[in-house]
C-alpha positions as CSV (number, residue, x, y, z in Angstrom):
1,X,-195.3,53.9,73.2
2,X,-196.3,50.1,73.5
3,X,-194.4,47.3,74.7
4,X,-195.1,43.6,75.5
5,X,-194.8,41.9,79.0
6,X,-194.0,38.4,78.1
7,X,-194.2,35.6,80.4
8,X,-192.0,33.1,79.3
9,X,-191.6,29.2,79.7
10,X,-194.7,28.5,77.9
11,X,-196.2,25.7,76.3
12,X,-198.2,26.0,73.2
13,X,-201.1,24.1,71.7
14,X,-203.8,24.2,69.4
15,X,-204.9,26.2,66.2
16,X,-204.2,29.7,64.9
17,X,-205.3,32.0,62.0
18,X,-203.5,33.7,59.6
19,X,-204.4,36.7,58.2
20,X,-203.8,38.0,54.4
21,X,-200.6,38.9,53.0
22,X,-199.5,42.3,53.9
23,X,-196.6,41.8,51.2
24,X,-199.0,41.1,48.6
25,X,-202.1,43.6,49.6
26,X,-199.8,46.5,49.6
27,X,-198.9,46.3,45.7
28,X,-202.9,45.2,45.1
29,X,-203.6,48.7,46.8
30,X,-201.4,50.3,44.2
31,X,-202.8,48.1,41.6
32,X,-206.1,50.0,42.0
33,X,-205.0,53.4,40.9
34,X,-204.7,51.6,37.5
35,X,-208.2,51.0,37.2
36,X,-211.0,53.6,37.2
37,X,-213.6,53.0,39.5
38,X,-214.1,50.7,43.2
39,X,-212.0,47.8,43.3
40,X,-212.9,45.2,46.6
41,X,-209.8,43.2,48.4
42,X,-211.2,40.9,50.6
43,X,-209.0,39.3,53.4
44,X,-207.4,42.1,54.2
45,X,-205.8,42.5,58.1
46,X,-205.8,45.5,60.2
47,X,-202.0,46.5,59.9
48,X,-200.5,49.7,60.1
49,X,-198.4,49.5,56.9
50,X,-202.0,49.1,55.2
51,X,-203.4,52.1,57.0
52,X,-200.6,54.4,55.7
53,X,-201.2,53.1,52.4
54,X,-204.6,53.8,52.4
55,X,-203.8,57.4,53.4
56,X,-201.3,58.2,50.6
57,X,-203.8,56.6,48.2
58,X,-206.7,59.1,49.8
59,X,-203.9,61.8,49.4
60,X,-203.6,61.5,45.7
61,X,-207.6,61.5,45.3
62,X,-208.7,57.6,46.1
63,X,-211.8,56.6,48.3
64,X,-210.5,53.9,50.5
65,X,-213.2,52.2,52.8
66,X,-212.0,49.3,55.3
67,X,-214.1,47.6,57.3
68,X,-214.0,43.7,58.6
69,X,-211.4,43.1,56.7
70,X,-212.4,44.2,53.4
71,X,-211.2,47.6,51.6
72,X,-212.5,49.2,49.1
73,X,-210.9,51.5,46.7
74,X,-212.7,53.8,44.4
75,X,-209.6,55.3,41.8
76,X,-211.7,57.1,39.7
77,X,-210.7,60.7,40.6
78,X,-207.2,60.2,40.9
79,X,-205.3,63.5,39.5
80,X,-202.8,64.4,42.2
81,X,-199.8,62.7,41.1
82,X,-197.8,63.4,44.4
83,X,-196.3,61.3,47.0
84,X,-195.5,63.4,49.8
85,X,-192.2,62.6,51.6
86,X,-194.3,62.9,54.9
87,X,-196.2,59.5,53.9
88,X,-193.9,58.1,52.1
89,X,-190.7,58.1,54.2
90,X,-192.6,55.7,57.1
91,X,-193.0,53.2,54.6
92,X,-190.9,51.5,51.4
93,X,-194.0,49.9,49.9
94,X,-195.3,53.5,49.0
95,X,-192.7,53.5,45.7
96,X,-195.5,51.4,44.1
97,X,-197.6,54.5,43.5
98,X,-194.9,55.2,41.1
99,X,-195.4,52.8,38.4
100,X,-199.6,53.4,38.6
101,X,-199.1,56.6,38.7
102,X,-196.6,57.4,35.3
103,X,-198.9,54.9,33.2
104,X,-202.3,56.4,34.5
105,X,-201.1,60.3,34.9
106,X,-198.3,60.3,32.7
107,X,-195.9,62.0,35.3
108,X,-195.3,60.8,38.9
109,X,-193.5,62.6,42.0
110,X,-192.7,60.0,44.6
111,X,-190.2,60.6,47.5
112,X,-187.1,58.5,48.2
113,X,-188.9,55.6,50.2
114,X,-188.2,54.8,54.1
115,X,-188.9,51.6,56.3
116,X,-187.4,49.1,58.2
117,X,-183.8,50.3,59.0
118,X,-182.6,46.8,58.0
119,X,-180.2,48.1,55.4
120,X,-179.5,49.7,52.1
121,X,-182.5,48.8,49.8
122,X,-182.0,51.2,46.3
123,X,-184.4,51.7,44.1
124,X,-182.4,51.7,41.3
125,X,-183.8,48.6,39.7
126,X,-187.2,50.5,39.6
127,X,-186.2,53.7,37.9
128,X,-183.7,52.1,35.1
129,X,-186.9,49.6,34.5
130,X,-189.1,52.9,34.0
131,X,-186.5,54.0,31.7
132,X,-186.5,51.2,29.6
133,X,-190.2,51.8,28.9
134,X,-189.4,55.6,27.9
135,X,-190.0,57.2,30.8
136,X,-187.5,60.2,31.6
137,X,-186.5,60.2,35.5
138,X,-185.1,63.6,37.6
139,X,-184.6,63.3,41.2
140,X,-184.2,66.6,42.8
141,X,-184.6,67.5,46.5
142,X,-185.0,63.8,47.7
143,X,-188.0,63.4,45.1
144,X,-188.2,60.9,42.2
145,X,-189.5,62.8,39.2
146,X,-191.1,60.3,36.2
147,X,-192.3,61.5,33.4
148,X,-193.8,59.7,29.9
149,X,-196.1,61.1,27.1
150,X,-196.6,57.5,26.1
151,X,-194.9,54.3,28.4
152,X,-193.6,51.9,25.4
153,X,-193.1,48.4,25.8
154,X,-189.4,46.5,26.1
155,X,-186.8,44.0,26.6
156,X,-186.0,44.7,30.7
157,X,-183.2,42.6,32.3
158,X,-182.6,42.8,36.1
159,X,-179.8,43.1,37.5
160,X,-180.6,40.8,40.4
161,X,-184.2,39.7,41.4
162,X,-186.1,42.3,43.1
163,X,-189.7,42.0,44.1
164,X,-190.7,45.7,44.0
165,X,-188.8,46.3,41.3
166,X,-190.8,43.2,39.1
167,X,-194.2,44.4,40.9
168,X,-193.4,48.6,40.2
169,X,-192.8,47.6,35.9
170,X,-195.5,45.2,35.8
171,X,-198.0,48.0,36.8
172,X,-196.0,50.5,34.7
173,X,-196.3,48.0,31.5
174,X,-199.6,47.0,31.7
175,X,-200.6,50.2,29.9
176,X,-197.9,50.5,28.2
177,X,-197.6,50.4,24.4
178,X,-196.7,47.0,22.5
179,X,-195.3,44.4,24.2
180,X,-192.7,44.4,27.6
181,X,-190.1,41.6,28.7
182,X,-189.2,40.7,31.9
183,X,-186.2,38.8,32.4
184,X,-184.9,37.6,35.8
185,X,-188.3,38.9,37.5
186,X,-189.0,37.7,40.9
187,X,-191.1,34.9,41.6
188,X,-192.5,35.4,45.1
189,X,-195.8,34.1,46.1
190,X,-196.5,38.1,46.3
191,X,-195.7,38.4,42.5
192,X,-197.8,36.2,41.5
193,X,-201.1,37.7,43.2
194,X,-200.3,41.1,41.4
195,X,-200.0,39.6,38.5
196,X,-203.4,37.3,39.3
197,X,-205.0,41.1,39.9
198,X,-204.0,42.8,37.0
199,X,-205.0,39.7,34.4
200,X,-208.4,40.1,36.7
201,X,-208.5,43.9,35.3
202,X,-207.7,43.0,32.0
203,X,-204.2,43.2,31.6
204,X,-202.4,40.3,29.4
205,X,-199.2,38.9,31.2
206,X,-198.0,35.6,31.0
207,X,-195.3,33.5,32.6
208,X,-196.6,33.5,36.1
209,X,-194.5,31.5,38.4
210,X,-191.5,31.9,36.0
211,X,-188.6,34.5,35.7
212,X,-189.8,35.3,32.4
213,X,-192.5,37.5,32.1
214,X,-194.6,39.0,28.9
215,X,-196.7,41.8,28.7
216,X,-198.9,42.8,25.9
217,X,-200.1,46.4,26.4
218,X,-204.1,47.1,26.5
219,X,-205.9,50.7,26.3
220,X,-207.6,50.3,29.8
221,X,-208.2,48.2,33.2
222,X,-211.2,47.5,35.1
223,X,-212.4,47.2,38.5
224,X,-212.5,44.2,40.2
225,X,-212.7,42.1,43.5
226,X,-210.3,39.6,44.4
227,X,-209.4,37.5,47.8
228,X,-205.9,38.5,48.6
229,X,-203.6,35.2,50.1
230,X,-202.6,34.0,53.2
231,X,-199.5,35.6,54.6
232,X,-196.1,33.2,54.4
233,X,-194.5,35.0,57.0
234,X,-197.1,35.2,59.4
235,X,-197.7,31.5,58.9
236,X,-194.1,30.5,59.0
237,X,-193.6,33.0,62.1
238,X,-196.3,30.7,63.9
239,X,-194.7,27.3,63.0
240,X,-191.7,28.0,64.0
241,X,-193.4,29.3,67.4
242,X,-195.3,25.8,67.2
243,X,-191.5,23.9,66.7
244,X,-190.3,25.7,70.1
245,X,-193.3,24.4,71.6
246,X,-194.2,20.7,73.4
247,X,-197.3,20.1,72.2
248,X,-199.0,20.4,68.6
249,X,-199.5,23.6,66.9
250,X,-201.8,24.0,63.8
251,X,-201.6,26.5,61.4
252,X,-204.3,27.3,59.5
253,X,-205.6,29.3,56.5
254,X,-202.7,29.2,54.7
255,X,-201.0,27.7,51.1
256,X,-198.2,25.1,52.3
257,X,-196.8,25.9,48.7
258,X,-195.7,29.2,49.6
259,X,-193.2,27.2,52.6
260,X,-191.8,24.5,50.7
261,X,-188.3,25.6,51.8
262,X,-189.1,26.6,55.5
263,X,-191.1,23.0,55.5
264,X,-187.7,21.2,54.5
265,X,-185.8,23.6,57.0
266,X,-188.3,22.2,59.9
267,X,-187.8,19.0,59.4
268,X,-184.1,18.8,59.5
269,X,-184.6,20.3,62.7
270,X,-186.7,17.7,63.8
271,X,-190.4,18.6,63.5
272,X,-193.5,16.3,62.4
273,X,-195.5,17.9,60.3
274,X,-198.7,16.8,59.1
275,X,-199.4,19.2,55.7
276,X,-203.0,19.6,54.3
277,X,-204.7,21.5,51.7
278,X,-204.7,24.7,53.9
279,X,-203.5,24.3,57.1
280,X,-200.3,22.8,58.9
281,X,-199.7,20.6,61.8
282,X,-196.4,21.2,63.1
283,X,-195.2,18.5,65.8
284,X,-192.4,19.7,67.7
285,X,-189.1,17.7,68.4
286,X,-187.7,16.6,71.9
287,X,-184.5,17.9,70.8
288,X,-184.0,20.8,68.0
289,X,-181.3,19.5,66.0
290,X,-178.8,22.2,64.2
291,X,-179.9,23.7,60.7
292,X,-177.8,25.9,58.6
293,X,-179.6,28.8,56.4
294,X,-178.8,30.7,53.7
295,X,-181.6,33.2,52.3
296,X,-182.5,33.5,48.9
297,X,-185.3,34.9,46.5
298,X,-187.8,33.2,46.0
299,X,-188.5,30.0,46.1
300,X,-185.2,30.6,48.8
301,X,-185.6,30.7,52.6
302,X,-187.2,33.7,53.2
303,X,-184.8,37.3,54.5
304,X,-188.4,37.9,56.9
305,X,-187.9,34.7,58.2
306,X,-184.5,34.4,58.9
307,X,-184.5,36.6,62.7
308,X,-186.9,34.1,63.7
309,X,-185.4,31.0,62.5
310,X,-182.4,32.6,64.5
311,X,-184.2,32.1,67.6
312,X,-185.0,28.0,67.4
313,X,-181.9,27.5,66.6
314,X,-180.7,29.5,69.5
315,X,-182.2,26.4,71.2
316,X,-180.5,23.7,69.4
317,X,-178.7,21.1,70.6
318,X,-175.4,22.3,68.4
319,X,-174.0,25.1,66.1
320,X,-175.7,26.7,63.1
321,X,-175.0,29.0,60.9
322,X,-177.0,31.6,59.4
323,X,-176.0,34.2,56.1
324,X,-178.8,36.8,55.0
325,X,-177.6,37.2,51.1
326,X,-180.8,39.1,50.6
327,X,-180.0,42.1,53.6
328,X,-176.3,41.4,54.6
329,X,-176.7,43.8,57.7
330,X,-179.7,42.5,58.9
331,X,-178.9,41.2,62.3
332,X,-179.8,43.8,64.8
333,X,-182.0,41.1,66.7
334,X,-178.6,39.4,67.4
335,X,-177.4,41.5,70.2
336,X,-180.9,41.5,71.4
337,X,-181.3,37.7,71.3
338,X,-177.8,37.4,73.5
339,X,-179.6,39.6,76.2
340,X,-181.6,36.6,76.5
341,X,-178.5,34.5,76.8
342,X,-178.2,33.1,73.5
343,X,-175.0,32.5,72.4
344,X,-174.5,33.8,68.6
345,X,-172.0,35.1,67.3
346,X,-171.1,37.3,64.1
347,X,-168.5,36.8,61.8
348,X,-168.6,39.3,59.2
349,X,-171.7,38.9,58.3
350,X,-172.9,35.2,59.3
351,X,-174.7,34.6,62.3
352,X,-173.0,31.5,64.4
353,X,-175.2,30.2,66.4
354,X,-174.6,27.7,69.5
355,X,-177.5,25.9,70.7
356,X,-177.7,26.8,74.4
357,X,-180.5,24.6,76.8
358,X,-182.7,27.9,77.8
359,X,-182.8,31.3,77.1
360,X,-183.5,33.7,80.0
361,X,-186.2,37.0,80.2
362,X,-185.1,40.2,79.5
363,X,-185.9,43.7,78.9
364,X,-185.3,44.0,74.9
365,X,-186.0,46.3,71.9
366,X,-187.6,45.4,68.9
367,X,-185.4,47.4,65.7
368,X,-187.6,46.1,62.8
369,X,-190.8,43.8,62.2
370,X,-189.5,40.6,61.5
371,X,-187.1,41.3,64.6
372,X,-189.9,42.3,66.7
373,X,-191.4,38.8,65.7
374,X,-188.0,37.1,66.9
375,X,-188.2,39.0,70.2
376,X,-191.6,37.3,71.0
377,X,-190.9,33.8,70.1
378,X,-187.3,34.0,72.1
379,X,-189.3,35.6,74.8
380,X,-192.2,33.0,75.4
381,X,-189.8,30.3,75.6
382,X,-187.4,32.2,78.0
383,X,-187.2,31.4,81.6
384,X,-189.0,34.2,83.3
385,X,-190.3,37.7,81.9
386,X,-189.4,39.4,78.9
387,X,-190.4,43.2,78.3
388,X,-190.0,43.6,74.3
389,X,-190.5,47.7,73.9
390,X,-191.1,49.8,70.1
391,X,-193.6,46.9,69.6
392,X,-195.3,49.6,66.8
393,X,-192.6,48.0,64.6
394,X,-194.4,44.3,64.6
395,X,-197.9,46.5,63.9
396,X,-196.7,46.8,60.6
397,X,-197.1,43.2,60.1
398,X,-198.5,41.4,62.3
399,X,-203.0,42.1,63.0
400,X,-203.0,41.5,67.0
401,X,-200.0,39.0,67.0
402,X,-200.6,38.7,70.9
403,X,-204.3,37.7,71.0
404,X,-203.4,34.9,68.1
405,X,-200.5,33.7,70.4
406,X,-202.5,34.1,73.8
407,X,-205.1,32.0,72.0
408,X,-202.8,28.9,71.9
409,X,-201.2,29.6,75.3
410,X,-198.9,32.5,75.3
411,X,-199.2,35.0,78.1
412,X,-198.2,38.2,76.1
413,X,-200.0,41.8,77.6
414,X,-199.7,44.5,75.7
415,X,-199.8,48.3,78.0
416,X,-198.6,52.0,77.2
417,X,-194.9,52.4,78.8
């Protein structure tokens, strides 16, 4: 199993690439089952969560071709409507077969989803959305069980804002008959690509960029290719490795409209920034000053960017307080973070955080992506070495975070433990 050897007290400078959205590509590969025939994403990473996708979509009868950083996907002989628990349990984003799969097939069999162990993440949203569009849903022996002579449209309220849910009906609806209503759909960057995709393939959905969504239903899709976007985590992961820093960072190949929130965040802390059309200077401060956060959906600070914001303010001059509203329990990186001698300090389920002058190397284990992500900022500004092990966690998200990082001065080596 892989680990990282990071040597720590490092000063970064310079400019880094990021790569597409894994967030968005995942419900694009889905997207593709709706529509007979070889569809092209282009600007696609080399992530593990996208490899087991492609499996599962070979598994149910899909060509799937990747090669510098392009996929295609050739749907056209989809008839297995199966997603086996083996496939589906090592990764949450495989529940958007189910939607494809009921409007295409007309029955779906998806397993309970797995993931990140970052806390409880039901799926209930999804199936009572299904519902609503006449679907009739089983679930025996761990297996979700959908079934639909004919998806009809409807009037779907959520109960809270849910990404997958929003993503999973709007694939479901698009073939659906007569016309479907979202209300209170998410409106993540990530949303709005599906829904770029599926008007691409000739869907008709308005109200992009909106909690409103409408759907009028159409007999077919089509093919297509289509650019994914830039990854908002993987960027915002980078400038906030660029606000621990001394010296400039620049961020490029990214849409500054997808930060807006961690942008206003940065700069109470202290940061320069110098924002262009697709790239971001970040210029740290001489002293972090103390930010509180409070994640939201969309256009909210980020849940994947709160462990990582954890860690610069681990290094402010002060006390901050952090509260995930989007995963509660999602602060296993604290106890790992105080190896390294930061001080934080949960109450209920807020992270206190006081500032300390350095953190210190230490050995450390990684519990989910975005905490694997934390781990390797905390640990490249830490006095000394710092050995972060179950690195295959920040695989899932992150195409060779260590070269990128090297390339602007880190010291990170990956080996086999």
């Amino acid at each position: 199993m892989d680990r990282f050897i990071i040597e720590g007290n490092r000063n970064l400078s310079g400019k880094i690439q990021v790569s597409g959205a894994k967030n968005a590509i995942l419900p694009a590969m889905a997207t593709c089952l709706l529509a007979p025939g070889k569809s092209v994403l282009r600007n696609v990473p080399s992530l593990i969560d996208l490899k087991s996708m492609a499996h599962l979509l070979r598994v149910l009868g899909a060509r799937v071709v990747y090669e510098n950083g392009m996929m295609s996907i050739d749907s056209r002989d989809i008839v297995y409507n199966e997603a086996p628990y083996e496939l589906v349990s090592k990764m949450r984003a495989s529940i958007y077969v189910l939607g494809p799969l009921l409007a295409r097939l007309g029955e779906a069999r998806v397993s309970f989803p797995g993931g990140c162990a970052i806390g409880t993440r039901p799926v209930d949203l999804h199936l009572s959305a299904l519902e609503a569009l006449g679907a009739t849903i089983e679930i025996e022996h761990g297996y979700i069980h959908a079934t639909a002579e004919k998806l009809i449209g409807a009037d779907i309220h959520f109960a809270k804002s849910s990404v997958g849910a929003t993503i999973n009906t709007l694939m479901a609806a698009v073939l659906a008959q007569g016309q479907t209503r979202l209300f209170n759909a998410a409106m993540e960057p990530e949303v709005d690509s599906t829904i770029d995709l599926l008007n691409k393939m000739g869907a008709k959905i308005t109200g992009t960029g909106s909690t409103t969504l409408q759907i009028d239903g159409v007999e077919e899709l089509f093919p297509v290719e289509m650019q994914m976007i830039s990854d908002r985590i993987e960027a915002g992961t980078f400038l906030i490795a660029g606000a621990m820093s001394t010296q400039p960072v620049t961020v490029e190949n990214l849409d500054p409209r997808h930060l807006d929130i961690l942008l206003d965040k940065l700069r109470l802390a202290g940061c320069e920034l110098d924002v262009q059309e697709k790239s971001i200077t970040v210029i740290p401060p001489q002293v972090i000053k103390p930010v509180d956060i409070l994640t939201l959906p969309y256009p909210g600070f980020p849940t994947d960017l709160q462990a990582q914001f954890t860690v610069l303010m681990s290094l402010a001059d002060g006390s901050s307080y952090i509260e995930d509203t989007i995963f509660p329990d999602r602060f296993m990186h604290v106890a790992e973070l105080n190896r390294l001698q930061a001080n934080i300090r949960m109450e209920r389920n807020i992270a206190r955080v006081e500032g300390v002058p350095k953190l210190f190397g230490a050995e450390v284990m990684a519990t989910d992506l975005r905490a694997s992500a934390a781990l390797v900022l905390a640990g490249m500004v830490a006095e000394g070495s710092t050995i972060v092990s179950r690195i295959y966690h920040i695989d899932r998200g992150y195409d060779r975070i260590e070269e990128k990082l090297n390339s602007i001065g880190a010291k990170i080596v990956r080996e086999d433990a």
